[in-house]
N, C-alpha and C positions, 0 to 999 in steps of 0.2 A: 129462492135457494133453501133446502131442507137441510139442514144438521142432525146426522144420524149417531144416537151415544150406544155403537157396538163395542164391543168389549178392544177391540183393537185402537178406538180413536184416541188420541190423545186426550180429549174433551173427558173421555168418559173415567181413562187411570189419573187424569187429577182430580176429579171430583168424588173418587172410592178412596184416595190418599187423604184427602179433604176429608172425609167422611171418618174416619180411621182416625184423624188425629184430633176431630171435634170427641171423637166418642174417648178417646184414652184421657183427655184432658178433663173431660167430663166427670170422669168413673176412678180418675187421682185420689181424690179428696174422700171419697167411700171406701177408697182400699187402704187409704192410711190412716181412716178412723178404725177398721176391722182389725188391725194389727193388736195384738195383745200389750198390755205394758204389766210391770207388778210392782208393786209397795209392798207395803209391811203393816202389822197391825196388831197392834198388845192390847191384849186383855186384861183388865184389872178386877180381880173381886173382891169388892168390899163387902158383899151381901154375906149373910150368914147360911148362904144355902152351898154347897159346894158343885163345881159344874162339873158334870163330866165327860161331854160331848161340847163339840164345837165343830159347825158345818159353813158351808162356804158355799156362795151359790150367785147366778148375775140376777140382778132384781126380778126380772121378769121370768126364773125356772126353777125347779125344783132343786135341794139341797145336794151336795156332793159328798162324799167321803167324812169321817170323821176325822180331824184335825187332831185329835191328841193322845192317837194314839196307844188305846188304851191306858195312859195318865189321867189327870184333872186338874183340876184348877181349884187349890184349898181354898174356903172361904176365909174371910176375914182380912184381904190383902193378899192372896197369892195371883200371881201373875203368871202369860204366858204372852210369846211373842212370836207368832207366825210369820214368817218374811217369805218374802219369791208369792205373795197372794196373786193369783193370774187374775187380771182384771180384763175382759171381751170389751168393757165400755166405760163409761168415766167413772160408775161404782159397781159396789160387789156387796151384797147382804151377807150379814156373820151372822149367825144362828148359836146360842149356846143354851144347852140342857144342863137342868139340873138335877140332883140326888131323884125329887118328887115328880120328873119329868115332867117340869116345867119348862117352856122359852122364852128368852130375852133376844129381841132383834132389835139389827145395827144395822143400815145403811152405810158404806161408809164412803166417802169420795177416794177414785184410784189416784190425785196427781198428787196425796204426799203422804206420809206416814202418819198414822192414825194410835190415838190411848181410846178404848174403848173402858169405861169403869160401870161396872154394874154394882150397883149398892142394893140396899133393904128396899128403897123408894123405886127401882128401875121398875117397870110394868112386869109382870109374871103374867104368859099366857098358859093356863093350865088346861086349855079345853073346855071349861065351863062357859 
């Protein structure tokens, strides 16, 4: 006896239903890590340089927008707190420029609210 899987047999729409709910159940777990979530994330400078850009970007691409708006961030203790940060994966790198366009990067983790503090000691990458 030969079993033929045309597209009419019974044999054939359970095993494409079959197929269909191995592949969704599969590809769950990939579409609810691709979802976006966001936190929040305060800047603190204690450094004596004053910042005046601050970029946002996921680990792995280039920087986005400037964060403040043509403001800054005074040295010596002033602060800023960006919220709603869109996070693509579990972190998000902060980027901040200084007066002498210099950078200070942050990784930060997206599952909870983040004090980033840049002091005199934080690393300054000036290009050199």
């Amino acid at each position: 006896m030969r079993i033929s899987l045309r597209k009419s047999n019974p044999l054939f729409t359970s095993l494409a239903v079959l197929a269909i709910l191995v592949g969704i159940t599969i590809s769950a777990p990939m579409l609810s890590r691709a979802h976006a979530t966001a936190t929040s994330v305060t800047i603190v400078n204690n450094s004596s340089h004053e910042i005046r850009h601050v970029f946002l970007a996921p680990t792995d691409q280039n920087w986005g927008p400037d964060q403040l708006n043509n403001s800054s961030i005074s040295s010596g203790g002033g602060s800023v707190t960006l919220s709603d940060v869109s996070c693509d994966g579990a972190s998000v790198k902060v980027v901040a420029e200084d007066q002498d366009g210099c950078f200070f990067y942050k990784t930060i983790n997206c599952s909870q609210a983040t004090t980033w503090t840049i002091g005199n000691d934080t690393t300054r990458d000036c290009g050199n």
